[in-house]
N, C-alpha and C positions, 0 to 999 in steps of 0.2 A: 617476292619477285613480281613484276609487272607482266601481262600477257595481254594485250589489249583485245577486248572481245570481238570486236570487228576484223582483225586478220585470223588467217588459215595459218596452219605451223606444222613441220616435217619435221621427223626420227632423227635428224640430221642437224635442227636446230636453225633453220632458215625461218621467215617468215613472210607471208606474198599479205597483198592488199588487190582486191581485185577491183578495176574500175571499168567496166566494158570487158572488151576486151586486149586491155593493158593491164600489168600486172605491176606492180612495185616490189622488191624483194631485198630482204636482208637477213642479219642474222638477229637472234634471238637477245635478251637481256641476259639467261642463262647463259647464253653461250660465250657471250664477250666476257661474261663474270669469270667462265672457267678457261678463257683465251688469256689474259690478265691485259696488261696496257698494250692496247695493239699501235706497231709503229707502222708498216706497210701496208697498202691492201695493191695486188697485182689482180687488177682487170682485163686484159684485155680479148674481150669476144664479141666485142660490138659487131649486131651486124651479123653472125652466127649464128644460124637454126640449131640448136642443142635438144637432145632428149630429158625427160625425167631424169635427174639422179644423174646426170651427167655434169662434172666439173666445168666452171664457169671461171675459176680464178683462185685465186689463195689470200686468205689472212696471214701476218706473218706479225705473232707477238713477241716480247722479248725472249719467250723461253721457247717456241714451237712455233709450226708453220703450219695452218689448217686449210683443205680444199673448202672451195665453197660449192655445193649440190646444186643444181637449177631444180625447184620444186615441182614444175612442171614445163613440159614440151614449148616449144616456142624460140622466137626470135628475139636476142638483145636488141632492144633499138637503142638505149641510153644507158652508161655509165655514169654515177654521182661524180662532176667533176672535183666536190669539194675533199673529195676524199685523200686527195694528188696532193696539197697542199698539209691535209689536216685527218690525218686517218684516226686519230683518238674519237673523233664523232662520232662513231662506231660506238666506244665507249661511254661517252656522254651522253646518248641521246638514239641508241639502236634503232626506235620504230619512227625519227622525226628525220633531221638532219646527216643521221649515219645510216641511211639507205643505201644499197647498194647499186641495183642496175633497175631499167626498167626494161619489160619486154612482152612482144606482140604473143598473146596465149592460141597455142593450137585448137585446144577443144576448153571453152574456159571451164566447161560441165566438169574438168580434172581437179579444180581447186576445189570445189565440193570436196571431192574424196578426200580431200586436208583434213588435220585434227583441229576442232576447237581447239580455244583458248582451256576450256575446265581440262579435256582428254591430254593437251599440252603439259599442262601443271601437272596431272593425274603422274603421266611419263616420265617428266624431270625428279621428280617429290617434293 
């Protein structure tokens, strides 16, 4: 599995990229692995101040429907619009093209307290 060492990664199987204080997020390569072919993704919280750990939107693969966790505090400003069209991106390509939302980080010092990429893999197996 791929973990790329530059992003933070949550219990939950999301992954942020910090850039300032904008944050990138989506889910994992594990996690689409065990989502299986994902056909929906439901966004909609643009624009919504969310907490940690708070639900942000649902994957929905052919056999389950998974919530997606906001990994830390902050504001949506941006949902992937490609995703509307082509939500398998998700699958093909989790940390490029199958990005999820982007959003304004309350305290970004919170993405610290993320797991590397090694504590990540350590977690999955």
């Amino acid at each position: 599995m791929n973990y790329p060492e530059n992003l933070r990664y949550t219990k939950d199987h999301e992954w942020v990229l910090l850039e300032g204080d904008t944050a990138t997020v989506g889910i994992t390569e594990f996690a689409q692995g065990e989502l299986g072919d994902i056909v929906y993704i439901d966004i909609n919280s643009k624009g919504k101040a969310l907490a940690a750990e708070e639900v942000f939107g649902t994957v929905e693969a052919v056999k389950t429907v998974s919530d997606l966790f906001l990994p830390v505090a902050g504001t949506i400003i941006e949902v992937n619009p490609a995703l509307e069209a082509k939500p398998e991106l998700v699958n093909t390509d989790p940390y490029g093209e199958g990005w999820m939302v982007k959003m304004t980080v309350s305290n970004p010092a919170d993405v610290a307290n993320l797991m590397n990429a090694a504590d990540y893999a350590a977690t999955v197996g």
